[in-house]
The first five atom37 places (N, CA, C, CB, O) and aatype in JSON, in Angstrom:
{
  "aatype": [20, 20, 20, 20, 20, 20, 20, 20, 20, 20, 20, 20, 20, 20, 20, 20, 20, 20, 20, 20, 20, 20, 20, 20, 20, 20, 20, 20, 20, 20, 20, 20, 20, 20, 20, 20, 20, 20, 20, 20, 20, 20, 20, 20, 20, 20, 20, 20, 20, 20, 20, 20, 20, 20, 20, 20, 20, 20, 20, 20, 20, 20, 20, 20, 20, 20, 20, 20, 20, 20, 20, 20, 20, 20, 20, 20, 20, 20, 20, 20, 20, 20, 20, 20, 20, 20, 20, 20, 20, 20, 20, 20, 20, 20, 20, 20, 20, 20, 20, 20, 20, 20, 20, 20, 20, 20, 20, 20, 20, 20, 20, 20, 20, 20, 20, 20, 20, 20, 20, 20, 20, 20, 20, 20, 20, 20, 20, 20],
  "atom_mask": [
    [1, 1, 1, 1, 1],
    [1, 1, 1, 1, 1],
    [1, 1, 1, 1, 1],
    [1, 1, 1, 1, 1],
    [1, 1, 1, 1, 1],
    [1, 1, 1, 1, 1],
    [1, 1, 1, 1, 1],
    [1, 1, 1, 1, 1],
    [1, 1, 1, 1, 1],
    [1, 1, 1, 1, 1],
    [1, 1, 1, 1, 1],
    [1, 1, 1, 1, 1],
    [1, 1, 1, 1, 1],
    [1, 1, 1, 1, 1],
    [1, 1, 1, 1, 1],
    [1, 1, 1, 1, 1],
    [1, 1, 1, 1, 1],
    [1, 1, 1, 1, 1],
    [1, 1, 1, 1, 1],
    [1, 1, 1, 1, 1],
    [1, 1, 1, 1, 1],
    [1, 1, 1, 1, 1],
    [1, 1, 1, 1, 1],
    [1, 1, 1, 1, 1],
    [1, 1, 1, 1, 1],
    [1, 1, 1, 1, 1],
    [1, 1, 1, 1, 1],
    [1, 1, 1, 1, 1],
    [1, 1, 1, 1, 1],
    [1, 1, 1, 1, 1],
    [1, 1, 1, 1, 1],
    [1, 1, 1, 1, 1],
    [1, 1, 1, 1, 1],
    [1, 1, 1, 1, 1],
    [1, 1, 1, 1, 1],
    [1, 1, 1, 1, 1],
    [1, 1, 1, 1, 1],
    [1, 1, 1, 1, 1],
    [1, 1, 1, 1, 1],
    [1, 1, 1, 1, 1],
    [1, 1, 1, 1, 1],
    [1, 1, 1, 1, 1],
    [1, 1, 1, 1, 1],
    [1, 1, 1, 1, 1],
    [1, 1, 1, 1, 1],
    [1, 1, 1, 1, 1],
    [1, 1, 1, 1, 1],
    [1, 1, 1, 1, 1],
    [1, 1, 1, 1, 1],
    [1, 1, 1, 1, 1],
    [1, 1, 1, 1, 1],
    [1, 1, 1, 1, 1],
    [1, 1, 1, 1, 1],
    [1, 1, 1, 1, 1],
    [1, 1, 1, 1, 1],
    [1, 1, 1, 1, 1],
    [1, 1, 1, 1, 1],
    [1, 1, 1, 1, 1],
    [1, 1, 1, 1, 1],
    [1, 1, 1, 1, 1],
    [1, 1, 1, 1, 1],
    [1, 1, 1, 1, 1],
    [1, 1, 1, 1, 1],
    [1, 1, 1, 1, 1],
    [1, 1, 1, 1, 1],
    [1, 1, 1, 1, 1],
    [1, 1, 1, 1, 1],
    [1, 1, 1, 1, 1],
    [1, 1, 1, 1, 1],
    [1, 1, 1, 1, 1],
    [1, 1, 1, 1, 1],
    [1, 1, 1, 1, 1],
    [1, 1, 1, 1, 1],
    [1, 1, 1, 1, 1],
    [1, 1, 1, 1, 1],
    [1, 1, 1, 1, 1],
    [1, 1, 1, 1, 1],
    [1, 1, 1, 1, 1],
    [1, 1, 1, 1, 1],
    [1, 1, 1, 1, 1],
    [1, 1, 1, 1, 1],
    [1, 1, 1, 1, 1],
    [1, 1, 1, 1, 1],
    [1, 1, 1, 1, 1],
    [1, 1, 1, 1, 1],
    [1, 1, 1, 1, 1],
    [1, 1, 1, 1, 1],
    [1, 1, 1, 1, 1],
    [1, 1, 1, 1, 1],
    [1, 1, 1, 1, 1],
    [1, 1, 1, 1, 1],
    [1, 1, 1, 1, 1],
    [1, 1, 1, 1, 1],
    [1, 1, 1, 1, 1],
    [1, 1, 1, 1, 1],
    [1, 1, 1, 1, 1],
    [1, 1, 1, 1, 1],
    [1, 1, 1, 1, 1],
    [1, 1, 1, 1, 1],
    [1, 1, 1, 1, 1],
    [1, 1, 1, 1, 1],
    [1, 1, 1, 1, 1],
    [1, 1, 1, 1, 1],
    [1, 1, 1, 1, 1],
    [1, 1, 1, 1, 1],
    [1, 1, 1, 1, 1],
    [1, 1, 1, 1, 1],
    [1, 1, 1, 1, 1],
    [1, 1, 1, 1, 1],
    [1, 1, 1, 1, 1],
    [1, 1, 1, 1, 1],
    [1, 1, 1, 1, 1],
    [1, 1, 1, 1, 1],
    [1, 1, 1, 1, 1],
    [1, 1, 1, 1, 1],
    [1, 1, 1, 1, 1],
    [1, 1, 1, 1, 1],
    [1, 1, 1, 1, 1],
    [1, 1, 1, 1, 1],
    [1, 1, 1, 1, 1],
    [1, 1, 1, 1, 1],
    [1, 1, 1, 1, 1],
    [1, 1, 1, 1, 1],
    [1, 1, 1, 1, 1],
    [1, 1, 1, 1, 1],
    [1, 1, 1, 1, 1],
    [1, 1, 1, 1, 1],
    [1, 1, 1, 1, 1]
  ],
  "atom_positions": [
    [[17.94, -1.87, 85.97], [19.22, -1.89, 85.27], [19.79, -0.47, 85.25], [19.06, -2.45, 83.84], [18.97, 0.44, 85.14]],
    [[21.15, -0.16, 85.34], [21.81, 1.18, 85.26], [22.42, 1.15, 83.66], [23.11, 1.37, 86.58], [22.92, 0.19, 83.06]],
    [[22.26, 2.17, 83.32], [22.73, 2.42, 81.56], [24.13, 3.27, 82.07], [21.3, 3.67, 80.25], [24.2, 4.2, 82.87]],
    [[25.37, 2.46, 81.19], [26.53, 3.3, 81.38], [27.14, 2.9, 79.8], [27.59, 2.87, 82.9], [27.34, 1.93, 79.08]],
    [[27.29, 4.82, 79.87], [28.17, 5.06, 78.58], [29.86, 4.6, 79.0], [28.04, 6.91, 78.09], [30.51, 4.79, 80.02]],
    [[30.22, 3.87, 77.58], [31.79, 3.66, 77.93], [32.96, 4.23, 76.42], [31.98, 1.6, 78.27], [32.62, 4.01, 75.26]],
    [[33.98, 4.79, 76.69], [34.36, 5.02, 75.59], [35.61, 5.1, 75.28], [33.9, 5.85, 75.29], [36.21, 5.83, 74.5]],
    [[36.05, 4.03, 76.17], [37.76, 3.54, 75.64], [37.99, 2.56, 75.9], [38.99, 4.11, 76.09], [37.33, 1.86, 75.13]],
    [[38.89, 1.6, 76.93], [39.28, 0.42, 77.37], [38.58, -0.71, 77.81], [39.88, 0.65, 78.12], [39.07, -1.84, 77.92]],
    [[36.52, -0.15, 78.22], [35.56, -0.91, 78.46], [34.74, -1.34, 77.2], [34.85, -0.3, 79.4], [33.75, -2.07, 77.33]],
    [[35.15, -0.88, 75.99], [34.8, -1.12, 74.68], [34.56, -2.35, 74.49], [35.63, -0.74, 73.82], [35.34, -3.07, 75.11]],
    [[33.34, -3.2, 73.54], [33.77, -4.39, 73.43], [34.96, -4.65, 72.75], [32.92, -5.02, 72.98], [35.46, -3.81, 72.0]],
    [[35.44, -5.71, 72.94], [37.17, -6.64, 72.63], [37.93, -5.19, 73.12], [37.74, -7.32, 70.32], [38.27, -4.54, 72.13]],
    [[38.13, -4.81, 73.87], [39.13, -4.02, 74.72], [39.56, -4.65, 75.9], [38.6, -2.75, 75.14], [38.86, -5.54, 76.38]],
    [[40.7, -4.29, 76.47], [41.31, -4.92, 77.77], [40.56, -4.85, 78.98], [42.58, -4.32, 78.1], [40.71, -5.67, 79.88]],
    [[39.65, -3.76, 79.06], [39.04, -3.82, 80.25], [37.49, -4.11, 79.67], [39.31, -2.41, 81.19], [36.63, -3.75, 80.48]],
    [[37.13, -4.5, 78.81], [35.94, -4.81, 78.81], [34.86, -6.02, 79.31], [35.94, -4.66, 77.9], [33.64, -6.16, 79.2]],
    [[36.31, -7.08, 80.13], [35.91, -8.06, 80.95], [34.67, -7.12, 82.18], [37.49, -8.81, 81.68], [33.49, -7.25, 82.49]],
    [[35.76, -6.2, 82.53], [35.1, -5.95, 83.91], [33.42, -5.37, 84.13], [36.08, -4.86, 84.54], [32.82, -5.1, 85.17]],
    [[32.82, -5.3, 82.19], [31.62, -4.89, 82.37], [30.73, -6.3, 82.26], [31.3, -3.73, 81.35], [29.7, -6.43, 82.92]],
    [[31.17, -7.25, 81.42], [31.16, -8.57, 81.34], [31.18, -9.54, 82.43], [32.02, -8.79, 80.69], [30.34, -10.43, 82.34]],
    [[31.89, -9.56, 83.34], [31.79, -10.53, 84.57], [30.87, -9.99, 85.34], [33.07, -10.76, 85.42], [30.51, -10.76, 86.23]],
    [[30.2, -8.68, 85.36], [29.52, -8.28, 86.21], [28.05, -8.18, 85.79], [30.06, -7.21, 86.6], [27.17, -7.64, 86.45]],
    [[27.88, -8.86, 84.45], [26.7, -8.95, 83.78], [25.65, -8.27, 83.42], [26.31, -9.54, 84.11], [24.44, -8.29, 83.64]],
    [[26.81, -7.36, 82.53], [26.4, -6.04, 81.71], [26.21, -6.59, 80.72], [27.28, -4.84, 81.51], [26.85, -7.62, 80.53]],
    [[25.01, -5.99, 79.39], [25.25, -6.24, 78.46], [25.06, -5.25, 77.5], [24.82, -7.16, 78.34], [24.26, -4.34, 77.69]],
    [[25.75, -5.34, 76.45], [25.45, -4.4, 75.62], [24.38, -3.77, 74.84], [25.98, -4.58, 75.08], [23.96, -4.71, 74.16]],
    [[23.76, -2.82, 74.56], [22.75, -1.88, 74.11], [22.72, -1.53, 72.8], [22.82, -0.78, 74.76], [21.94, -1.9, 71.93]],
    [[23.45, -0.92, 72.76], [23.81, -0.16, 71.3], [25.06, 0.9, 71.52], [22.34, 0.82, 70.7], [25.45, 1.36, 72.6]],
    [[25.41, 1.07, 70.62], [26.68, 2.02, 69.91], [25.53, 3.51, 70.19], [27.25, 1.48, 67.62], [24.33, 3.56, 69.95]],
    [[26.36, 4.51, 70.72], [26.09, 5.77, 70.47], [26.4, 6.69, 70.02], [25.98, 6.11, 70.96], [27.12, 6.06, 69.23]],
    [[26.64, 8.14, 69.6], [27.4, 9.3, 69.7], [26.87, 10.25, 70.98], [27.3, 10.05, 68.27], [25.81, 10.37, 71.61]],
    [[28.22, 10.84, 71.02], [27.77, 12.03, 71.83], [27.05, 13.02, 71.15], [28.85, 12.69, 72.43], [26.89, 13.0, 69.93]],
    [[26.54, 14.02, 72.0], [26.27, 15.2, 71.36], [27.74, 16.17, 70.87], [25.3, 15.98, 72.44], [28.87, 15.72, 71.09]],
    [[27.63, 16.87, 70.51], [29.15, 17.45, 69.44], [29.51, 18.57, 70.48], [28.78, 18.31, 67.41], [30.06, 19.58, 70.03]],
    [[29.31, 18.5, 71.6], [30.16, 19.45, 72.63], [31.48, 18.88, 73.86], [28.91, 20.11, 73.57], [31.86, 19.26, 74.97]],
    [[31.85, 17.79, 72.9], [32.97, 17.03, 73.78], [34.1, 16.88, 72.95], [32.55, 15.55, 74.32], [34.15, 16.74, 71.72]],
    [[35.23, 16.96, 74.01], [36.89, 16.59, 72.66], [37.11, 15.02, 73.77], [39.18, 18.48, 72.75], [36.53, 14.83, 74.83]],
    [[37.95, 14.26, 73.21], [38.54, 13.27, 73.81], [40.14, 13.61, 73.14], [37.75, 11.74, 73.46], [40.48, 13.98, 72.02]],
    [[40.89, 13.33, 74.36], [42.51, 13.5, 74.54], [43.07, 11.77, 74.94], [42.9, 14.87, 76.11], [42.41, 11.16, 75.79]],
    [[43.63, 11.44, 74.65], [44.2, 10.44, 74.48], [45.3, 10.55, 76.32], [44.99, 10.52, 72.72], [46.02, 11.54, 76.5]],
    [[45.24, 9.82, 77.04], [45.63, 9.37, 78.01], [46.67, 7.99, 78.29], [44.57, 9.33, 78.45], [46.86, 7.18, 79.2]],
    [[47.19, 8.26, 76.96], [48.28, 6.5, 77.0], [47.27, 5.05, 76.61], [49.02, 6.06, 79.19], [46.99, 4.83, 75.43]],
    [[46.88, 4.3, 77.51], [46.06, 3.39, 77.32], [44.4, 3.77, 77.59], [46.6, 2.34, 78.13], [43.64, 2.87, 77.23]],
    [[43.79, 4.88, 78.14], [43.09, 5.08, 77.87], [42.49, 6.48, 77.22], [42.88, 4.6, 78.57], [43.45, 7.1, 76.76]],
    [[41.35, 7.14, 77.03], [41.11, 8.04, 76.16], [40.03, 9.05, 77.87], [40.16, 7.22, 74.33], [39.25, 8.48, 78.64]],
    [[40.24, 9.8, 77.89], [39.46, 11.34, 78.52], [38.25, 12.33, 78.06], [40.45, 12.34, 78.48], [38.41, 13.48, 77.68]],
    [[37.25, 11.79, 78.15], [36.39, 12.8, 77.43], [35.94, 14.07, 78.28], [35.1, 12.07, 76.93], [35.61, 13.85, 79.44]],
    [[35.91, 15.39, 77.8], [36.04, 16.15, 78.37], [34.81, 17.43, 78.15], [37.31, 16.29, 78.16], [35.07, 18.23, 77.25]],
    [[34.02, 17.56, 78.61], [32.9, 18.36, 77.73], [33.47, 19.58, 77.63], [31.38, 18.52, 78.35], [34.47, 19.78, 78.33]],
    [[33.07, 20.42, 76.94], [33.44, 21.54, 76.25], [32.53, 22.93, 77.35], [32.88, 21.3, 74.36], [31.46, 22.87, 77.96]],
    [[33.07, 23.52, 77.26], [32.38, 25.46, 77.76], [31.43, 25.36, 76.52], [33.86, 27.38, 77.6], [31.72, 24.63, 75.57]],
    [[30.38, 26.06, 76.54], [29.51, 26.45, 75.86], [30.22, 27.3, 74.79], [28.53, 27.04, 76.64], [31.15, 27.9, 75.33]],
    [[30.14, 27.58, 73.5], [30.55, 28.09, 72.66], [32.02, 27.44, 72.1], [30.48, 29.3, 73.08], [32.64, 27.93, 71.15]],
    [[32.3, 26.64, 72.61], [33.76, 26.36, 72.42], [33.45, 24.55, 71.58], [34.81, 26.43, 74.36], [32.83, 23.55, 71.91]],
    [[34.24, 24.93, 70.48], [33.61, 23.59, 69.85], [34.23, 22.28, 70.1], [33.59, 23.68, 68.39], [35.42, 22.1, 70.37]],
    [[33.12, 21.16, 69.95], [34.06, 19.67, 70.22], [32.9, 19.06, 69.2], [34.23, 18.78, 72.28], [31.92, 19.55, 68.63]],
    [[33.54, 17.62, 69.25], [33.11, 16.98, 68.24], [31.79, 15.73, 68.81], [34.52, 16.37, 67.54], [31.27, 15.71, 69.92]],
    [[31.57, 14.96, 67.85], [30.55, 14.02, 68.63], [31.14, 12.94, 68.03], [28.84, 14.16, 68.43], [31.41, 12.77, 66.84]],
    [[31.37, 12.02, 69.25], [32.37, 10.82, 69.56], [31.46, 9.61, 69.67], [33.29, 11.02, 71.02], [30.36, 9.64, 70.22]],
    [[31.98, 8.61, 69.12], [31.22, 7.36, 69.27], [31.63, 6.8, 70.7], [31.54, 6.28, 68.04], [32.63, 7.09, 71.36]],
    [[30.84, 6.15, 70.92], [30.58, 5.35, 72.88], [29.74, 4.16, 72.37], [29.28, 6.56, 74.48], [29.09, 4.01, 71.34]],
    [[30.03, 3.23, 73.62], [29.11, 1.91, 73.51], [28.1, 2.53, 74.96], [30.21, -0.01, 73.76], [28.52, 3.1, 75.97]],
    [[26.62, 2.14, 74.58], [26.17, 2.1, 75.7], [25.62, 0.34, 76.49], [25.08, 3.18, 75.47], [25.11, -0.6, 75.87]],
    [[25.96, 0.41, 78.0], [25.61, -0.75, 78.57], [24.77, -0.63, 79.58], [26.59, -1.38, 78.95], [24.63, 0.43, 80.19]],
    [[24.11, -1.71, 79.84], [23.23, -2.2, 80.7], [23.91, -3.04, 82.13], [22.36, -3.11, 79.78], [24.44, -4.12, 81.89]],
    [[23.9, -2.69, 83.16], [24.73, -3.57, 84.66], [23.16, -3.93, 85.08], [25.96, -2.3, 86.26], [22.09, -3.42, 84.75]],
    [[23.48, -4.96, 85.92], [22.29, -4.95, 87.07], [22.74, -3.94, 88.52], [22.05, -6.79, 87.65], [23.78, -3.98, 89.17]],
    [[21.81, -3.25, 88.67], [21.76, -2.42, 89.21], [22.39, -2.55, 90.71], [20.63, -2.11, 89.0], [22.65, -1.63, 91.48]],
    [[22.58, -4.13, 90.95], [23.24, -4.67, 92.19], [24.71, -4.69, 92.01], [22.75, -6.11, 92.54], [25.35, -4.91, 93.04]],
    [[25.58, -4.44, 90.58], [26.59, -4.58, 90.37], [27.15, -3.18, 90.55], [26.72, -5.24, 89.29], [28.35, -3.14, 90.79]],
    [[26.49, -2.01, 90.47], [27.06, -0.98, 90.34], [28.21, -0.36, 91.36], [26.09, -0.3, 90.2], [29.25, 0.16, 90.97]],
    [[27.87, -0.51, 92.58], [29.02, -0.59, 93.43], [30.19, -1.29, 93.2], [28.68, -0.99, 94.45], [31.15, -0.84, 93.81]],
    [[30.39, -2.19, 92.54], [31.95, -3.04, 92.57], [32.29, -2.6, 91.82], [32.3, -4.44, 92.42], [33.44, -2.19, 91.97]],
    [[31.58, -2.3, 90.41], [32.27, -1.52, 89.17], [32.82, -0.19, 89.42], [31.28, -1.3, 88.05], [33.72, 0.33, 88.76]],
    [[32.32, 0.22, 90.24], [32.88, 2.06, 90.63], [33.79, 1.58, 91.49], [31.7, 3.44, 91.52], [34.83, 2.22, 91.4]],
    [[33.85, 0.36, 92.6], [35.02, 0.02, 92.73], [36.37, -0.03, 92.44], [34.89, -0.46, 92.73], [37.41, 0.56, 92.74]],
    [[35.75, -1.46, 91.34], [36.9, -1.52, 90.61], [37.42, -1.28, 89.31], [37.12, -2.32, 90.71], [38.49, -1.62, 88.79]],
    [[35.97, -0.31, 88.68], [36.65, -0.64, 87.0], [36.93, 1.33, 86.57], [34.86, -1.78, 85.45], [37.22, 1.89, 85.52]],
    [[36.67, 1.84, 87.97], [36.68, 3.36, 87.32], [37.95, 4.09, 88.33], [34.84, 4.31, 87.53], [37.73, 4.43, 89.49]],
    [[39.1, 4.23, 87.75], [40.24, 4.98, 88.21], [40.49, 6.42, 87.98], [41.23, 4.4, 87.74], [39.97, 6.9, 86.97]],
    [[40.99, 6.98, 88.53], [41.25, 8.44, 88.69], [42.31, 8.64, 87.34], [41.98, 8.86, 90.37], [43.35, 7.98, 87.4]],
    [[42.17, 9.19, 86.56], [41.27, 10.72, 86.31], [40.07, 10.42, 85.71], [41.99, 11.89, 85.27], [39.28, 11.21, 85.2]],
    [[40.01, 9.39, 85.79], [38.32, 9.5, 85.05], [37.38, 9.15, 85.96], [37.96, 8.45, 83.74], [37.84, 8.26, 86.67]],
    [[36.06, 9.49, 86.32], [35.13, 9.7, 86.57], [33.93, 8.89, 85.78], [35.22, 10.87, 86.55], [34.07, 8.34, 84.69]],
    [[32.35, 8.96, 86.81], [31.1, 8.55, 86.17], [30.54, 10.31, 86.47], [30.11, 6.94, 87.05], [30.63, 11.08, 87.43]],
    [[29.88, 10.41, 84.96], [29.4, 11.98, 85.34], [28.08, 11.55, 84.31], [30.68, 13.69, 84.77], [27.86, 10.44, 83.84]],
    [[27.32, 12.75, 84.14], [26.62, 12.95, 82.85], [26.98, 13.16, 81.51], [26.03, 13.75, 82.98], [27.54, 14.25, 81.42]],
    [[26.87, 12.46, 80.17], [27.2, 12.42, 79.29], [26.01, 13.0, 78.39], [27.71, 11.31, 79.2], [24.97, 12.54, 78.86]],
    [[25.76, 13.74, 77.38], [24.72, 14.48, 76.59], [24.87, 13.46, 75.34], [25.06, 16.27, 76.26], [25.91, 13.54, 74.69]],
    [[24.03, 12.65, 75.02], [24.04, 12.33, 73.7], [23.37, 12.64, 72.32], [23.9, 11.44, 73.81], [22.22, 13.08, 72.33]],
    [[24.06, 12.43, 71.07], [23.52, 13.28, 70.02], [22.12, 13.45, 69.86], [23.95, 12.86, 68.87], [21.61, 14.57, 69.77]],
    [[21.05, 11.67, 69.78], [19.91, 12.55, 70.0], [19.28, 13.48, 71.14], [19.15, 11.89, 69.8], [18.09, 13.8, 71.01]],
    [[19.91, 13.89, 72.1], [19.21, 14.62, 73.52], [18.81, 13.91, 74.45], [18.05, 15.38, 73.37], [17.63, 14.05, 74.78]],
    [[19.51, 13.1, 75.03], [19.04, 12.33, 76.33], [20.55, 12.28, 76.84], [18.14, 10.64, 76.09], [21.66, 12.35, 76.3]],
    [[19.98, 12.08, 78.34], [21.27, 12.17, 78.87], [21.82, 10.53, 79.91], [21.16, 13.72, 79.86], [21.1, 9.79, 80.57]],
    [[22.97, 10.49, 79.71], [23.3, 8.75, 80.43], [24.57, 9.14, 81.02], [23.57, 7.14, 79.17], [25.44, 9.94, 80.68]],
    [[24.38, 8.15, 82.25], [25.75, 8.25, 83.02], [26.99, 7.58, 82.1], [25.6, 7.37, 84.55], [26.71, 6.58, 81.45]],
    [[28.32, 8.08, 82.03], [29.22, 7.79, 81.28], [30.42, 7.83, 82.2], [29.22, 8.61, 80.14], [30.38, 8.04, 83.41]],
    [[31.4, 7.62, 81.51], [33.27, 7.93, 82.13], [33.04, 9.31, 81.46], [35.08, 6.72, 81.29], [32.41, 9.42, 80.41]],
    [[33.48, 10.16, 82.0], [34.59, 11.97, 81.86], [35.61, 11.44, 82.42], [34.13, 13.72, 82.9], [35.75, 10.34, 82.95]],
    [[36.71, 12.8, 82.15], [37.84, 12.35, 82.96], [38.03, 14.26, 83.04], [39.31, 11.03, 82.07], [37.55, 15.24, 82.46]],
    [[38.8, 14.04, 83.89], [39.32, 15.08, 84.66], [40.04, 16.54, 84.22], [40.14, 14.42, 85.32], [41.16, 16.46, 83.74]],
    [[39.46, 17.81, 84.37], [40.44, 18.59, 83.26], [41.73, 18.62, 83.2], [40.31, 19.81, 83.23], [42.37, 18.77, 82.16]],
    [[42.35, 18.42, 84.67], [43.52, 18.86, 84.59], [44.49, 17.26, 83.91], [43.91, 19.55, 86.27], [45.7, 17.17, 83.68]],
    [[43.76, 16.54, 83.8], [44.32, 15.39, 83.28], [44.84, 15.43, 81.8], [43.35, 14.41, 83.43], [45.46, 14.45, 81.38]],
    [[44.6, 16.51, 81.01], [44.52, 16.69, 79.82], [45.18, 17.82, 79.34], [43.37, 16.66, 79.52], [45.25, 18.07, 78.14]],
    [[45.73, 18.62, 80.33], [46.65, 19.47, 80.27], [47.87, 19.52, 79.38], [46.94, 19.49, 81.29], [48.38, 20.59, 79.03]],
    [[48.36, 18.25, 78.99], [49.41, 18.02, 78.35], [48.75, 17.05, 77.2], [50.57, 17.46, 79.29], [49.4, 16.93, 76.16]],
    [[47.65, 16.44, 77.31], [47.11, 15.02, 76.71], [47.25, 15.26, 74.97], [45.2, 14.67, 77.28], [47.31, 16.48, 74.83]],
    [[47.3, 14.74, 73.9], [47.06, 14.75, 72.81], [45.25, 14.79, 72.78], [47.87, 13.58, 72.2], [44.45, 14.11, 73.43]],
    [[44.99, 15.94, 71.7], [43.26, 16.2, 71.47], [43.08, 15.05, 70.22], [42.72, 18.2, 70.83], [43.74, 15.19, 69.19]],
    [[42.31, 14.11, 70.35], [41.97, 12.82, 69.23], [40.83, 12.93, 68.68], [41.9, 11.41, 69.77], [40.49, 12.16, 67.79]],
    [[39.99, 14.02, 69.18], [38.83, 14.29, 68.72], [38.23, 14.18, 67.42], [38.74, 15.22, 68.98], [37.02, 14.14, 67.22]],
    [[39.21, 14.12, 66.49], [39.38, 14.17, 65.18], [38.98, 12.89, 64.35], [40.69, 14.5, 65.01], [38.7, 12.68, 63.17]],
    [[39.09, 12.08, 65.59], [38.99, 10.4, 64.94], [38.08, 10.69, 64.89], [39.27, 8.94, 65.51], [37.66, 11.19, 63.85]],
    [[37.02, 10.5, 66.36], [35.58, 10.23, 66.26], [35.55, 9.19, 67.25], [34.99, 9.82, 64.8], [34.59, 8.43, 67.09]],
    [[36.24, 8.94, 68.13], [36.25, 7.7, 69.2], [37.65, 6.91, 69.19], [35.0, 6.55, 68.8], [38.59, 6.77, 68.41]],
    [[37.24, 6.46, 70.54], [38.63, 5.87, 71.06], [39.34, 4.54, 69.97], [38.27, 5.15, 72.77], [40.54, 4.32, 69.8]],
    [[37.86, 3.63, 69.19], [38.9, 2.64, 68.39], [38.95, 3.07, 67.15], [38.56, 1.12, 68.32], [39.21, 2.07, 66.49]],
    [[38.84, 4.11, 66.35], [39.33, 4.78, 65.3], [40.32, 5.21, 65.74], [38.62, 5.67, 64.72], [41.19, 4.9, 64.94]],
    [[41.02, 6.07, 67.02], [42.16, 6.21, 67.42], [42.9, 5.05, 66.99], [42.17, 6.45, 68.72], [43.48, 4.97, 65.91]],
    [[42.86, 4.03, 67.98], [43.63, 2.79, 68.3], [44.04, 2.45, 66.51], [42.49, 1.39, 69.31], [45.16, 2.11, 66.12]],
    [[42.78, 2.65, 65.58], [42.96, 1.69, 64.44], [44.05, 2.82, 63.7], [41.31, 1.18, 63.47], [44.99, 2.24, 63.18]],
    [[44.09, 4.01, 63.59], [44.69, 4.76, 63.09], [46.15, 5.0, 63.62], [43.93, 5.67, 63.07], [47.02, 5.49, 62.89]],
    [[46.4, 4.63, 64.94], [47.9, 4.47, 65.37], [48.48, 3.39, 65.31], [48.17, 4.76, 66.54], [49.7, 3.35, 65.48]],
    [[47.85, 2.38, 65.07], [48.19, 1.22, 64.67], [48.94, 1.34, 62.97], [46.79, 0.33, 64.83], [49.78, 0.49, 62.65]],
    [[48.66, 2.16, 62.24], [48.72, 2.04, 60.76], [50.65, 2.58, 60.6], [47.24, 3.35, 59.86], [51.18, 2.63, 59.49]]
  ]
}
């Protein structure tokens, strides 16, 4: 099985969270990051971006999932678009899992959301 961190639109009950679902992923557990990442808000989806050493970010909640390891190709296919990326993600207790990043220059202009604590505290807080 491949473990992938997700932390915006592949969320469970999110719009794209079919595409981890038809491919018969299942869910693990809820994580945090480790506290050296900001997430910027990208319109419909969210950018996590790790931080330079010394430079502070926060630690963001993520779902982690389980694919069969035969699915992983179609999903990088089809469920991972530019600016975001599968990279290494650091999580709070110290282990590390493949996740979405997204891109620096993608964030150049982006709103910093870091503040929530994850992409559906965003969503629930712009909603209000």
């Amino acid at each position: 099985m491949f473990q992938l961190a997700v932390a915006g639109a592949h969320l469970t009950g999110l719009p794209l969270n079919y595409q981890l679902t038809e491919l018969g992923a299942k869910l693990v557990k809820t994580v945090r990051t480790a506290p050296v990442y900001k997430m910027y808000s990208l319109g419909p989806k969210p950018a996590l971006i790790r931080q330079p050493e010394g430079t502070p970010g926060g630690s963001l909640e993520l779902e982690l999932w389980e694919m069969p390891i035969e699915k992983v190709g179609f999903f990088l296919r089809d469920g991972v678009k530019e600016p975001l990326g599968i990279g290494d993600v650091l999580l709070e207790e110290g282990s590390v899992v493949k996740g979405f990043i997204g891109e620096a220059y993608a964030v150049a202009a982006a709103p910093d959301i870091t503040h929530h604590g994850g992409w559906r505290a965003y969503l629930a807080a712009s909603q209000k």
